[in-house]
N, C-alpha and C positions, 0 to 999 in steps of 0.2 A: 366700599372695600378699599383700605390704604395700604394694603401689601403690596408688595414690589417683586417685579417679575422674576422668573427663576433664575434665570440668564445674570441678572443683577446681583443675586446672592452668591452663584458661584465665582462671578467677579469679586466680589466682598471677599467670599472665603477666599480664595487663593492669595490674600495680598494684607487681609486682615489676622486679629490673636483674636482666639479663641477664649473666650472667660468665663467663671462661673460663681455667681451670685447666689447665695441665701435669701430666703426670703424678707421683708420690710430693711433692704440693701439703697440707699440712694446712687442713683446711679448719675443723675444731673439735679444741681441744684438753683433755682430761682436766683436770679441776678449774677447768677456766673459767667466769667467771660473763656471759660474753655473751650476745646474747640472739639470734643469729639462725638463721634455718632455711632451708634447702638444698632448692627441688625439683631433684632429676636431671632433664635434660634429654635426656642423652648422657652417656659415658663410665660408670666403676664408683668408687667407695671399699669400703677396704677399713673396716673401726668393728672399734678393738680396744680392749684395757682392759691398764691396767697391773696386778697382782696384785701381793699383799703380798710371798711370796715374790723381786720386783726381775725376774716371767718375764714378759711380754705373750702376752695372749691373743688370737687371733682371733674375735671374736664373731658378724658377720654380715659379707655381702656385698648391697652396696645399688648399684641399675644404675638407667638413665632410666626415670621413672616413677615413683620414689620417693623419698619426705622424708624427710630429716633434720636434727635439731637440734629438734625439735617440743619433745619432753619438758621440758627446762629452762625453753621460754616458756610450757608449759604448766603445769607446774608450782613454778617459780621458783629451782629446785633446781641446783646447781652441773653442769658438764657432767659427765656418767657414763662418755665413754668419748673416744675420739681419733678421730676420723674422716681418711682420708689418699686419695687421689682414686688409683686403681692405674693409671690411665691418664690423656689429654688430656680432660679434661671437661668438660661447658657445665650449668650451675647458674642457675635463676632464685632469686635471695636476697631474704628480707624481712626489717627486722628486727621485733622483737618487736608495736609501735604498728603495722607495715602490717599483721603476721599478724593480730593483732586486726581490722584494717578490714576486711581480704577476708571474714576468717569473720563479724563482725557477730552481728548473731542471725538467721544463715540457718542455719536447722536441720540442712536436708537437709546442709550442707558440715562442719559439726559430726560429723554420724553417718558423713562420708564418712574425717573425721580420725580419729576414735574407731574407724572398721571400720581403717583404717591400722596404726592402735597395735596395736589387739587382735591383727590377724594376726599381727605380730614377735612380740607376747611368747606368743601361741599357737605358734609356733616354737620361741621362744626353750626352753620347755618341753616341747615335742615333741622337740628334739635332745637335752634335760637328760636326758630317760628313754630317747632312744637309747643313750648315753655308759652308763647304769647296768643296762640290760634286755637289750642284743644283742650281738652279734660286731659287731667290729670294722670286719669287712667289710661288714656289717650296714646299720651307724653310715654307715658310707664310700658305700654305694651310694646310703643313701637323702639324704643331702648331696649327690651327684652329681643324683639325681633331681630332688632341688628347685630346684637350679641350672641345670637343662638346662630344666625345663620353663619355668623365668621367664626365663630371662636365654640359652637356646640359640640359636642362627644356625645354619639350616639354607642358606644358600646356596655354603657351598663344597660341596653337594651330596654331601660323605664322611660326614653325621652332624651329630648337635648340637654344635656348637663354642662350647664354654662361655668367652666371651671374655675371663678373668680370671685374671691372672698371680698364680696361687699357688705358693708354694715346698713344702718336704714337711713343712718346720716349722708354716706356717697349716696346712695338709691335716692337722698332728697335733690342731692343738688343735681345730679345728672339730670333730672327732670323737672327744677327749679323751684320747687317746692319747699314747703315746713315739711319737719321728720313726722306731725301728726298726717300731714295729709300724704304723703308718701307711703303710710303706714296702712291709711283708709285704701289705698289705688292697689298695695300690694296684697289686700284680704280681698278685695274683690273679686283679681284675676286669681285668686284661692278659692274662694268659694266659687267661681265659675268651672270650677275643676284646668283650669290652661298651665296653674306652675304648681310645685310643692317645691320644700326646699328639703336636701340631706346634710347631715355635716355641715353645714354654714353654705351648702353651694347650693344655687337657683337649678333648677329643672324644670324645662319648658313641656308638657304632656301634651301638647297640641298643636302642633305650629301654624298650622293653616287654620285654626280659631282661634288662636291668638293673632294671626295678621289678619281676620276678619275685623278684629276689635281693634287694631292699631290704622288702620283706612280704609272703615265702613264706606264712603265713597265709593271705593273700587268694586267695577261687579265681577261676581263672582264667577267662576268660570266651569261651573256646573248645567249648564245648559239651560239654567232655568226662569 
């Protein structure tokens, strides 16, 4: 979880603008030296990276509730990756001189940014040893898991509806794969009946047998 506590956001609001984005909007661009930071409000971006090879990469999906652009004003360092809003978005922005004001030397909002960071690149890590330790399928469920449990909408009452318009090309690279074998891991957990998709968006129909299939290891806590 890389959302950032609530406390933090009303600090943001109060001192941040309020803005509002259409969808496939760049919001930060790769090797920029700007300095500003994005809380989500509403809406999703998708943060990809351009690779050596001329391929882009899918690296996370960031939805309301979380920041981005932090790293560069925190550390001065050119931007690391692209951020592109996947849908109509509302963004409270500071730039570098507000983010300073808000955080100051309040501790608590410090540890609330640093628990922020930590979770992504604790991800960011945790998917790196999915990609190299598991099946495919593996890989794929427990990216659905993490997606359903932060960012799911349970009111169309069918399941977690992961409201994020991925293609099977993202779907490859979040779990490091070719678009064929990403394509094989996503019929499987279809045919095991665990997702269907509506309208271009992922539905989770199972969450507790879908996180059976993403760390079969774990026992299960049915008594039995």
């Amino acid at each position: 979880m890389s959302k950032i506590s609530e406390q933090l956001v009303r600090q943001f609001a109060d001192i941040g603008t309020i803005s509002h984005y259409d969808g496939n909007v760049v919001l930060i661009h790769q090797g920029a030296t700007d300095r500003v930071v994005f809380l989500l409000v509403s809406g999703c971006v998708k943060i990809t990276a351009q690779l050596d090879n001329g391929n882009t990469a899918l690296l996370a999906i960031r939805a309301g509730g979380d920041v981005v652009g932090e790293l560069a004003v925190v550390d001065g360092h050119e931007r690391s990756a692209t951020v592109r809003t996947c849908s109509p978005t509302v963004a409270i922005t500071l730039d570098a001189a507000r983010f300073a004001e808000t955080l100051g030397p309040d501790v608590a909002a410090w540890l609330a940014l640093m628990g922020a960071i930590s979770a992504k690149f604790r991800a960011a890590i945790r998917r790196h040893t999915d990609h190299t330790g598991t099946t495919k399928v593996v890989a794929l469920a427990r990216v659905l898991v993490e997606l359903a449990t932060t960012y799911g909408d349970t009111s169309s009452g069918t399941g977690l509806v992961i409201g994020i318009n991925l293609n099977q090309a993202e779907w490859a690279t979040l779990i490091g794969a070719s678009e064929a074998t990403a394509h094989r891991a996503l019929t499987d957990l279809r045919i095991q009946g665990l997702i269907t998709t509506r309208n271009r968006r992922m539905i989770v129909r199972d969450l507790d047998r879908l996180r059976a299939v993403a760390y079969p290891d774990t026992p299960s806590n049915d008594g039995q």
